[in-house]
OpenMM code with the backbone's topology and positions (N, CA, C; nanometers):
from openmm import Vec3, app, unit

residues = "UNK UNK UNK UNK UNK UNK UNK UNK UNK UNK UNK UNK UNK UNK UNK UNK UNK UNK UNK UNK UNK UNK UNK UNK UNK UNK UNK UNK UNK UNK UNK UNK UNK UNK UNK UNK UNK UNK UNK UNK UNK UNK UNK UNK UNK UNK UNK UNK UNK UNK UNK UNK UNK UNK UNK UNK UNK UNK UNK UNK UNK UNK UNK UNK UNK UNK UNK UNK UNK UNK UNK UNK UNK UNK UNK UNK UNK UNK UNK UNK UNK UNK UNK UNK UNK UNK UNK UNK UNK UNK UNK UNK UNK UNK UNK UNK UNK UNK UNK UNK UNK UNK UNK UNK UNK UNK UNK UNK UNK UNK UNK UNK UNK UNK UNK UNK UNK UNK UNK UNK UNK UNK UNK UNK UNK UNK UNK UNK UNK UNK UNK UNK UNK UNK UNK UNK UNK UNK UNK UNK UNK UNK".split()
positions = [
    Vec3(2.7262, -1.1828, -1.0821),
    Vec3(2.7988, -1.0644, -1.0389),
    Vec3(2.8412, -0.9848, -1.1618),
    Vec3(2.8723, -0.8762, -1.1542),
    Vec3(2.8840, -0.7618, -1.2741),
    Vec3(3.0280, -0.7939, -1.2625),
    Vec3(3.1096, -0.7453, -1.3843),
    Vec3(3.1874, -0.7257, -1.4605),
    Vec3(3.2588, -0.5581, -1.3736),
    Vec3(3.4073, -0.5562, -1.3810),
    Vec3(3.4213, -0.4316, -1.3848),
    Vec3(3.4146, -0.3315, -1.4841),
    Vec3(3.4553, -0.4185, -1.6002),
    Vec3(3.3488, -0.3166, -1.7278),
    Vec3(3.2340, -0.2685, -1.7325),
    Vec3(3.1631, -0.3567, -1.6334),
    Vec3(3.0050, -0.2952, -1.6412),
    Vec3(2.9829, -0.2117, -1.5448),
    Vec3(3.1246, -0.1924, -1.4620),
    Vec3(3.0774, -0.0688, -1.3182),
    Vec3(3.1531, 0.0194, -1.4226),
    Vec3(3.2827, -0.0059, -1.4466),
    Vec3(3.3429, 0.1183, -1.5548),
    Vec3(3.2441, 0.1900, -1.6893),
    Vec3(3.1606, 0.1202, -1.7578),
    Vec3(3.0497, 0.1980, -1.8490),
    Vec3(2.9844, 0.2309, -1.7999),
    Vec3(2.8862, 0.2269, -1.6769),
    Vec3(2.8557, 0.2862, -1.5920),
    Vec3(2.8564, 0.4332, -1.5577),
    Vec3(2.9488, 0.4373, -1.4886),
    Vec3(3.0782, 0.5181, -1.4156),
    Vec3(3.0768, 0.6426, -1.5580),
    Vec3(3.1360, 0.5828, -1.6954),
    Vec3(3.1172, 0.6323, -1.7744),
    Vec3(2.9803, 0.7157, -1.8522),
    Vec3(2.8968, 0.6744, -1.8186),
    Vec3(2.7529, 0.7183, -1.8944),
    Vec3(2.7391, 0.7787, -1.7837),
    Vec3(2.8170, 0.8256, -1.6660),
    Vec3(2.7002, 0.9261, -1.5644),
    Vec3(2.8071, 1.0593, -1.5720),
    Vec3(2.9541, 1.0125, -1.6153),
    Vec3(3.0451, 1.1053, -1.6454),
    Vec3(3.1594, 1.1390, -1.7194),
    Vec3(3.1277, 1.0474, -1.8361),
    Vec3(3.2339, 1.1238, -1.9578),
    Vec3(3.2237, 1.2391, -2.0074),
    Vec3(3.2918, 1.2660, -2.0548),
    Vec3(3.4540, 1.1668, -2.1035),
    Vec3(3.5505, 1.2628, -1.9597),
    Vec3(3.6433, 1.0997, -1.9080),
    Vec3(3.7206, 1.1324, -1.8536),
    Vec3(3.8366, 1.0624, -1.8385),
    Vec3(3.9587, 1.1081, -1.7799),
    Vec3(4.0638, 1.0273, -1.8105),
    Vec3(4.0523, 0.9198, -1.7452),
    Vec3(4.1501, 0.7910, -1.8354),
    Vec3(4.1491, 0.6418, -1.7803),
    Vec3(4.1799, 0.6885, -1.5940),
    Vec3(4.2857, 0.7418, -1.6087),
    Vec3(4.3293, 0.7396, -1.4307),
    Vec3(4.2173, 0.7444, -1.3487),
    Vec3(4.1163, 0.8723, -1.3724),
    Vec3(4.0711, 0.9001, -1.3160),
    Vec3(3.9373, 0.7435, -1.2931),
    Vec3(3.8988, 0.7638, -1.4078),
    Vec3(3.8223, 0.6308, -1.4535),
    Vec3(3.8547, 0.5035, -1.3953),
    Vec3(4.0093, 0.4840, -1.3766),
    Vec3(4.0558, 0.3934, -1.2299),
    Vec3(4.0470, 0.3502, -1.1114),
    Vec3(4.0411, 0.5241, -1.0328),
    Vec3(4.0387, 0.5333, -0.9140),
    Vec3(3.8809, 0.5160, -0.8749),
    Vec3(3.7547, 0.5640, -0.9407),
    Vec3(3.6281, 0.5857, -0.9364),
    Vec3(3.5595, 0.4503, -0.9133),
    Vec3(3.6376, 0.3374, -1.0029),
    Vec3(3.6225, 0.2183, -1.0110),
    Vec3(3.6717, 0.1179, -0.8670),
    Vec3(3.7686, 0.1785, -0.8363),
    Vec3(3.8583, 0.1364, -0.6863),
    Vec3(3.7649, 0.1968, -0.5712),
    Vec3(3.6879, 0.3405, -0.5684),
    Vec3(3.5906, 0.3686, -0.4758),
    Vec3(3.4626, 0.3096, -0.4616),
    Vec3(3.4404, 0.2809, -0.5920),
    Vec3(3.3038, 0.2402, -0.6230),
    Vec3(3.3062, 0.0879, -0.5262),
    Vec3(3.4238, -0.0077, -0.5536),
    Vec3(3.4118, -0.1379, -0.5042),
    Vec3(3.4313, -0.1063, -0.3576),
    Vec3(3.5534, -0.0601, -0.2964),
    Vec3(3.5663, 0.0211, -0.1609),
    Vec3(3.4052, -0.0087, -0.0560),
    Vec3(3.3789, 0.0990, -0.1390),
    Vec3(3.2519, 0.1600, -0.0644),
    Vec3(3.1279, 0.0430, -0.0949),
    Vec3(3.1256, -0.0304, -0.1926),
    Vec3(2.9707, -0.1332, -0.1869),
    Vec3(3.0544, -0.2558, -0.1263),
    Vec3(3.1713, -0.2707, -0.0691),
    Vec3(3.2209, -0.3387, 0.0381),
    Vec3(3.2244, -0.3464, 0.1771),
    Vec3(3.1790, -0.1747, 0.1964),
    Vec3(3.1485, -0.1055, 0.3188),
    Vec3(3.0086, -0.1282, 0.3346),
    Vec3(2.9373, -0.0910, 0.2428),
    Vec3(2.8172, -0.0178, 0.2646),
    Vec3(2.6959, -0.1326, 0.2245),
    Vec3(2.7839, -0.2341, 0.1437),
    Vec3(2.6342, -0.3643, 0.0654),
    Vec3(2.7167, -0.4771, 0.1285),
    Vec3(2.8101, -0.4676, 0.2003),
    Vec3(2.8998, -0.5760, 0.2839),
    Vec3(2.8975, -0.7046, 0.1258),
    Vec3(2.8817, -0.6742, 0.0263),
    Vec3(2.9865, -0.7396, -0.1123),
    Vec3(3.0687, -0.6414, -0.2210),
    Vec3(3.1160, -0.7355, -0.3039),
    Vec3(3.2054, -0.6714, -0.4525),
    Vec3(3.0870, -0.6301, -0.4879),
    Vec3(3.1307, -0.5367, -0.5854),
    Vec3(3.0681, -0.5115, -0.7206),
    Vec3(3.1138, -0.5725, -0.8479),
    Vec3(3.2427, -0.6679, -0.8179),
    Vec3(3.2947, -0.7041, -0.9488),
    Vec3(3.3962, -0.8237, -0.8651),
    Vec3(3.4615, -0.8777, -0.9620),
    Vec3(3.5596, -0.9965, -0.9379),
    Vec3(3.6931, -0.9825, -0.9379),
    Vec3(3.7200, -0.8994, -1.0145),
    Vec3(3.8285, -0.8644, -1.0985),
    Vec3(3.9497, -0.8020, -0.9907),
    Vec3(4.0803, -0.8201, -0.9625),
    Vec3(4.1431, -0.8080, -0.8498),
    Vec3(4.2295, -0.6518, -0.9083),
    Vec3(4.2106, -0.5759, -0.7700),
    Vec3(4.2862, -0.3980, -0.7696),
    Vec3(4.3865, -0.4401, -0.7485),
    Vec3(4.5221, -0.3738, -0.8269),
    Vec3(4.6547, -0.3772, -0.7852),
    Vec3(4.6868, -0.2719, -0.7726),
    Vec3(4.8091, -0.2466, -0.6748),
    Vec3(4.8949, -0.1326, -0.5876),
    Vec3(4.9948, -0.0460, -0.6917),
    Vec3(4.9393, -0.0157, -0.8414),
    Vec3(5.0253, 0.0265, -0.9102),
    Vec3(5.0816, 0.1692, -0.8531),
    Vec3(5.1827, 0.2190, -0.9444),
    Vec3(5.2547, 0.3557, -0.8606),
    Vec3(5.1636, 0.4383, -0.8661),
    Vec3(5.0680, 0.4775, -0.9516),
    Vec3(5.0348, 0.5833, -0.9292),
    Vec3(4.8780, 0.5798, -0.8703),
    Vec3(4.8411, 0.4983, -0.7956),
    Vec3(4.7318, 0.4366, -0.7683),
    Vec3(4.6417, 0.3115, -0.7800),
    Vec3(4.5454, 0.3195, -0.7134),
    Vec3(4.4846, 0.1424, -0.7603),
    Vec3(4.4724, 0.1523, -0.9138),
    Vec3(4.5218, 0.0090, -0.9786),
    Vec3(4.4547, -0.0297, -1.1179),
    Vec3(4.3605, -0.1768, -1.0778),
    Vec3(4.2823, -0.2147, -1.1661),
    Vec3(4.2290, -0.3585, -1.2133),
    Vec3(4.3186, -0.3707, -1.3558),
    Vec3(4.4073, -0.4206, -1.3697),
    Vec3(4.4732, -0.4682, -1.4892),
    Vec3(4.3593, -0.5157, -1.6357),
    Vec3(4.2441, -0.5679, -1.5935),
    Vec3(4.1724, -0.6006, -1.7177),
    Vec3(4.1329, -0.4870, -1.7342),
    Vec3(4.0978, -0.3911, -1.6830),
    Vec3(4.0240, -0.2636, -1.7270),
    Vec3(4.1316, -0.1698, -1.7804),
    Vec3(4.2519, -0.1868, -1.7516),
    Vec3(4.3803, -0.1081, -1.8248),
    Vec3(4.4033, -0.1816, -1.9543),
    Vec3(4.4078, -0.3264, -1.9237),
    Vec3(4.4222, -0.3722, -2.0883),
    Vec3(4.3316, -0.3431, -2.1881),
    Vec3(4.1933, -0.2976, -2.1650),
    Vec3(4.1312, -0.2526, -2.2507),
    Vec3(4.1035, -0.0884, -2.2675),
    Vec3(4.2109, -0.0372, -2.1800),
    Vec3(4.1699, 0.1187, -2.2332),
    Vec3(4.3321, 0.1474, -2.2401),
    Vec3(4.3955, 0.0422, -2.2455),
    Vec3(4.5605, 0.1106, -2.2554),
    Vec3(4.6194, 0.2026, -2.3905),
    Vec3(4.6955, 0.2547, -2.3728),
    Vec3(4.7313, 0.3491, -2.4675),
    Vec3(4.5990, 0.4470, -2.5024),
    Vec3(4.5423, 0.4879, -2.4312),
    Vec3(4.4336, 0.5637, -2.4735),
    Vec3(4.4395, 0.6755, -2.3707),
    Vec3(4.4139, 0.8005, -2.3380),
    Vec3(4.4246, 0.9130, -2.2139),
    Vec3(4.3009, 0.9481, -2.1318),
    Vec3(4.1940, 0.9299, -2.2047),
    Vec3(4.0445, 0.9641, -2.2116),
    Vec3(3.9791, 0.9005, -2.2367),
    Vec3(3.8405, 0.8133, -2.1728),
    Vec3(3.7786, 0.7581, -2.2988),
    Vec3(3.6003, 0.8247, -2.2815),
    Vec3(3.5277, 0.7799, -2.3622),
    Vec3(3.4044, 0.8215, -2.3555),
    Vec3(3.2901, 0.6966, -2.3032),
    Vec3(3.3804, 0.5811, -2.3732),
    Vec3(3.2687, 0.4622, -2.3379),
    Vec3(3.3944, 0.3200, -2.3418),
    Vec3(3.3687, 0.2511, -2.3367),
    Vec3(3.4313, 0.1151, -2.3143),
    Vec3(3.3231, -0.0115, -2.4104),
    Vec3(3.3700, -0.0950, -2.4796),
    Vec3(3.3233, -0.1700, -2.5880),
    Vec3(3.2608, -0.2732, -2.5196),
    Vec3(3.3584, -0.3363, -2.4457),
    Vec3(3.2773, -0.4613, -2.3363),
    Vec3(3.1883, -0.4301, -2.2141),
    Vec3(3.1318, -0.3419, -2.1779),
    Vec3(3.0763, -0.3589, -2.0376),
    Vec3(2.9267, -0.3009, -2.0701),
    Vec3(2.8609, -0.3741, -2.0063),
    Vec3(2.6631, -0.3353, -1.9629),
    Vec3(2.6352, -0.2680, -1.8646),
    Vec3(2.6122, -0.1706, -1.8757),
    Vec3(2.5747, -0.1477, -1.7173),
    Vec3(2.4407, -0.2037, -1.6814),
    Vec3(2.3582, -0.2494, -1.7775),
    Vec3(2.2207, -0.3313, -1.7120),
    Vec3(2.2484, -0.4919, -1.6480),
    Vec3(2.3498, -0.4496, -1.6411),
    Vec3(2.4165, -0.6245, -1.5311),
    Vec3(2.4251, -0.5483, -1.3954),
    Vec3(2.4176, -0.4318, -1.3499),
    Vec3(2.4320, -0.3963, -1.2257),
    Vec3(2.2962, -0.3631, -1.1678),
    Vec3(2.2603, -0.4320, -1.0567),
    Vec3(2.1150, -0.3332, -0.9882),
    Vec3(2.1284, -0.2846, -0.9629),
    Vec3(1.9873, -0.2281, -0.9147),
    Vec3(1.9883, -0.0513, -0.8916),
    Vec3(2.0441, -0.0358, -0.7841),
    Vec3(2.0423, -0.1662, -0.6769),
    Vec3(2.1557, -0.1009, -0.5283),
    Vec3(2.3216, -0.0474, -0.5828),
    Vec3(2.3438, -0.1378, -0.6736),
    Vec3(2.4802, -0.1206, -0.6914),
    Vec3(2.4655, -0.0352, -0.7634),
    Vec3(2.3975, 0.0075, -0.8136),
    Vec3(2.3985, 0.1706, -0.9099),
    Vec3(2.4103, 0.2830, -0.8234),
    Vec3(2.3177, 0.2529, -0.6847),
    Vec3(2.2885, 0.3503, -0.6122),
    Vec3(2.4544, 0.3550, -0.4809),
    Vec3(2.4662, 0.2712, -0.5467),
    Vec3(2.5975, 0.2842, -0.4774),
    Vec3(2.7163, 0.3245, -0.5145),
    Vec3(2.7359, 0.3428, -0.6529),
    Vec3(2.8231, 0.3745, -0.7596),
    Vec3(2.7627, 0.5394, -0.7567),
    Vec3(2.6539, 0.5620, -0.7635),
    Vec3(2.6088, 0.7152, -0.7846),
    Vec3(2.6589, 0.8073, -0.6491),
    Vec3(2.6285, 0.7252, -0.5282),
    Vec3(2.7127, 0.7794, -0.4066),
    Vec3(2.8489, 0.8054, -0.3965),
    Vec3(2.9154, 0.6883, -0.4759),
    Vec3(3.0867, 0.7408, -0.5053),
    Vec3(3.0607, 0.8422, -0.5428),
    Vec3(3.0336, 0.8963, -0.7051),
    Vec3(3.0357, 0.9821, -0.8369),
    Vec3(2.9651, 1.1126, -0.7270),
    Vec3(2.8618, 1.1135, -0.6194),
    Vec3(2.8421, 1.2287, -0.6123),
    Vec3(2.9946, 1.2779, -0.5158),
    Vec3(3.0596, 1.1681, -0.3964),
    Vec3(3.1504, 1.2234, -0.3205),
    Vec3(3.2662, 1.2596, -0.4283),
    Vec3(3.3275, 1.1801, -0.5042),
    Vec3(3.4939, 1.1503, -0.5501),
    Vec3(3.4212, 1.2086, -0.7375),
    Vec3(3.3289, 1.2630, -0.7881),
    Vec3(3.3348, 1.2584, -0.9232),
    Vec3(3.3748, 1.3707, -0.9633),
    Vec3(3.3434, 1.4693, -0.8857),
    Vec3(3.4262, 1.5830, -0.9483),
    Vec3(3.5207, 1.6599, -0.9442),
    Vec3(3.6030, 1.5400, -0.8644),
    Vec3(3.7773, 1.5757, -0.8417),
    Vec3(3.8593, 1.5182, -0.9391),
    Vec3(3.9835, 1.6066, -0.9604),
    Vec3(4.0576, 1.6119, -1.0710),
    Vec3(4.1517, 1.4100, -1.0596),
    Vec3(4.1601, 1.3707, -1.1647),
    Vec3(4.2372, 1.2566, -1.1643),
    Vec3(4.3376, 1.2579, -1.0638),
    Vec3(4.4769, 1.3551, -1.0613),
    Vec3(4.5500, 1.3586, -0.9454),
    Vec3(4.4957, 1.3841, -0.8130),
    Vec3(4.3774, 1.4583, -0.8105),
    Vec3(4.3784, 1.4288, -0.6474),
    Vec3(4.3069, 1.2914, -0.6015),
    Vec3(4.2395, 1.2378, -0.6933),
    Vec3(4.2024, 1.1137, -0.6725),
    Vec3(4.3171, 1.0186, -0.6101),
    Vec3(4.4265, 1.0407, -0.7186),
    Vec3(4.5413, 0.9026, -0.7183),
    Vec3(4.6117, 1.0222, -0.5488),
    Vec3(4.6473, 1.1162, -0.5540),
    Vec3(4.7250, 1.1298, -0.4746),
    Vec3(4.6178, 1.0970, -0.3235),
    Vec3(4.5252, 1.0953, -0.3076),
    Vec3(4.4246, 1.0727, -0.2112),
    Vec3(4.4376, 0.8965, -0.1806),
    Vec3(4.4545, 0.8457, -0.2853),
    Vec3(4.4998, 0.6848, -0.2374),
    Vec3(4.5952, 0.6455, -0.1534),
    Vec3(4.7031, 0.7160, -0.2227),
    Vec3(4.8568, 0.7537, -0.1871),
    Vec3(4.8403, 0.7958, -0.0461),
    Vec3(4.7208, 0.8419, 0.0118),
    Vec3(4.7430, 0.8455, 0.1574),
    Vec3(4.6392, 0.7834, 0.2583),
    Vec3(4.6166, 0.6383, 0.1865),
    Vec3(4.4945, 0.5504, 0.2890),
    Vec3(4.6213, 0.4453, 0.2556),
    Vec3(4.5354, 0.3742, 0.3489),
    Vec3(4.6411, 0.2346, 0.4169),
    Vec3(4.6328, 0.0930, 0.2911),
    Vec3(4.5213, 0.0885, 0.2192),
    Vec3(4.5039, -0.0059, 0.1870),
    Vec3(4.6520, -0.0183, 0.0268),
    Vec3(4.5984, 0.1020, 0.0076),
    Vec3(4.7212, 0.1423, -0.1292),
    Vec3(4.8631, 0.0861, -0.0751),
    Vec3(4.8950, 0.2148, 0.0655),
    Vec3(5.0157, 0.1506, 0.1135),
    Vec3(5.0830, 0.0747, 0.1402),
    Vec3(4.9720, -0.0293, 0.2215),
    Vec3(5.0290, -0.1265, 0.2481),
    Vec3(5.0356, -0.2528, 0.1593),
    Vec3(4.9519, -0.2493, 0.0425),
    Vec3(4.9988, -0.3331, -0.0646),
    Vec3(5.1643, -0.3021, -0.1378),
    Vec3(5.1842, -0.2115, -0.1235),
    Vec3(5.3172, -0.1273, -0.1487),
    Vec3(5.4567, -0.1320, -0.0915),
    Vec3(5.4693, -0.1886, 0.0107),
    Vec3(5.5003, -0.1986, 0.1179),
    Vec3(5.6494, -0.2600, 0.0426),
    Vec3(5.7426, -0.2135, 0.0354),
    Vec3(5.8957, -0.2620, 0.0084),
    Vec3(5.8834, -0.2133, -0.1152),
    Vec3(5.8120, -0.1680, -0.1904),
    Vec3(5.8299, -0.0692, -0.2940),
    Vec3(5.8779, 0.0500, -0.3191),
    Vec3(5.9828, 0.1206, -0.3931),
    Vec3(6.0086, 0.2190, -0.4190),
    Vec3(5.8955, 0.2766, -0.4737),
    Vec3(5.8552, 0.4209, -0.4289),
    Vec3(5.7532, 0.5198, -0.4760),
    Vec3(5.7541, 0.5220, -0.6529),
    Vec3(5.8591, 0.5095, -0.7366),
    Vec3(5.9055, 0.5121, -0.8935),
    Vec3(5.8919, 0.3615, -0.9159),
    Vec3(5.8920, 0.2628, -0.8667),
    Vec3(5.8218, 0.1396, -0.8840),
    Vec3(5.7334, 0.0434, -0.9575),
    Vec3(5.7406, -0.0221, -1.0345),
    Vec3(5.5771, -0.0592, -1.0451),
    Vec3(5.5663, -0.1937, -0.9376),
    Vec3(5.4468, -0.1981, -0.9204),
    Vec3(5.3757, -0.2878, -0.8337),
    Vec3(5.2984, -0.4251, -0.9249),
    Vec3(5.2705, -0.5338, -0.8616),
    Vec3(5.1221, -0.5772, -0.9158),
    Vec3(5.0860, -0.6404, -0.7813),
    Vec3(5.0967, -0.5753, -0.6806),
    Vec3(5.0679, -0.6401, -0.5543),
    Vec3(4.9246, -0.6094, -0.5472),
    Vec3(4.8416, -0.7153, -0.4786),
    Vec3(4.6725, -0.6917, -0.4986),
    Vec3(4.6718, -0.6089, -0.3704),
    Vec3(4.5321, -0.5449, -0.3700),
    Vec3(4.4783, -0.4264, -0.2721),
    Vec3(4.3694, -0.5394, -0.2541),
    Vec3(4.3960, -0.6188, -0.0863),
    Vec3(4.2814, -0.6855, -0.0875),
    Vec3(4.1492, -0.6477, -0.0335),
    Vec3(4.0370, -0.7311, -0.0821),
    Vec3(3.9049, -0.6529, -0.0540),
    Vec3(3.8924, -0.6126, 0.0669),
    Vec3(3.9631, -0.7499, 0.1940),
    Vec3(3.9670, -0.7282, 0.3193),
    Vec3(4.0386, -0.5954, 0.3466),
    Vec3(4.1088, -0.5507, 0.3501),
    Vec3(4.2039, -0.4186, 0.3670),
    Vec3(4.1309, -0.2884, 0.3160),
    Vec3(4.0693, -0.2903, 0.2940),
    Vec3(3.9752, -0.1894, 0.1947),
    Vec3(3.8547, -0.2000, 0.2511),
    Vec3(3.8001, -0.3067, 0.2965),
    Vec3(3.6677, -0.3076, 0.4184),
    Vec3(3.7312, -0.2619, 0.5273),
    Vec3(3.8157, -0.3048, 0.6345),
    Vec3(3.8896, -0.2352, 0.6860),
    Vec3(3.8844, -0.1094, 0.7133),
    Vec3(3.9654, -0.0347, 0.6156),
    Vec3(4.0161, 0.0909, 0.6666),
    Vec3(3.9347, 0.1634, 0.5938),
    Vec3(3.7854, 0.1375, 0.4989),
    Vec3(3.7131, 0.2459, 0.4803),
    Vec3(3.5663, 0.2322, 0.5576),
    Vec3(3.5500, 0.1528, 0.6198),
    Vec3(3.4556, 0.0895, 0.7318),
    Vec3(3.4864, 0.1762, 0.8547),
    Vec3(3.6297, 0.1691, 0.8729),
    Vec3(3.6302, 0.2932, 0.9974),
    Vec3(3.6620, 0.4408, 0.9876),
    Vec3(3.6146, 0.4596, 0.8535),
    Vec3(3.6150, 0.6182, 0.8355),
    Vec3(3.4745, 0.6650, 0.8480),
] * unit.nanometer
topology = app.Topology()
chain = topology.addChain("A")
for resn in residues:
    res = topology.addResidue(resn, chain)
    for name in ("N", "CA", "C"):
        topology.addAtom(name, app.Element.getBySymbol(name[0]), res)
């Protein structure tokens, strides 16, 4: 199974340079949708309910303190097949050329974000997981 570094360089080589946030959320659709659509992950690595949208914590620890990036040091994208490419390219054509905030604020109004959230103040931080089940779920019946 691929790495979320290797869906995030990816992600990256079809559209940098862009901000980490955004680079976040793309990564949170990308798995979403080849959960829907290839009925598996694209990666292992567990989404949390942070405030301002889904994170994967390993993919923040390696782009933290940074705003933008162009590429990422650890990830291949030749660990992903071409389904999962072709499934990552289907995110990037729906969600790639919306601005970082409407991405995160677009989370902010599906169930799976929320309800990991759930007894949280909105100013909050979270590390509650966004599970895969909840995310097959409620983007399966859209």
């Amino acid at each position: 199974m691929a790495s979320v570094f290797d869906v995030a360089t990816y992600i990256l080589e079809k559209k940098a340079p862009m901000t980490v946030m955004k680079l976040q959320k793309l990564v949170y659709y990308s798995q979403a949708w080849s959960l829907v659509w290839d009925e598996k992950p694209l990666f292992e690595q567990e989404i949390q309910a942070w405030r301002h949208g889904p994170v994967v914590a390993e993919l923040y620890q390696a782009h933290k303190g940074q705003y933008q990036l162009d590429q990422l040091p650890n990830g291949n994208s030749h660990n992903l097949t071409d389904g999962e490419k072709d499934t990552i390219d289907s995110v990037l054509d729906t969600y790639g050329d919306k601005s970082s905030q409407w991405l995160s604020d677009l989370t902010h109004m599906e169930s799976p974000w929320i309800d990991a959230r759930k007894g949280f103040p909105s100013d909050s931080p979270s590390q509650n997981e966004i599970t895969q089940g909840s995310m097959m779920e409620y983007y399966s019946s859209l």
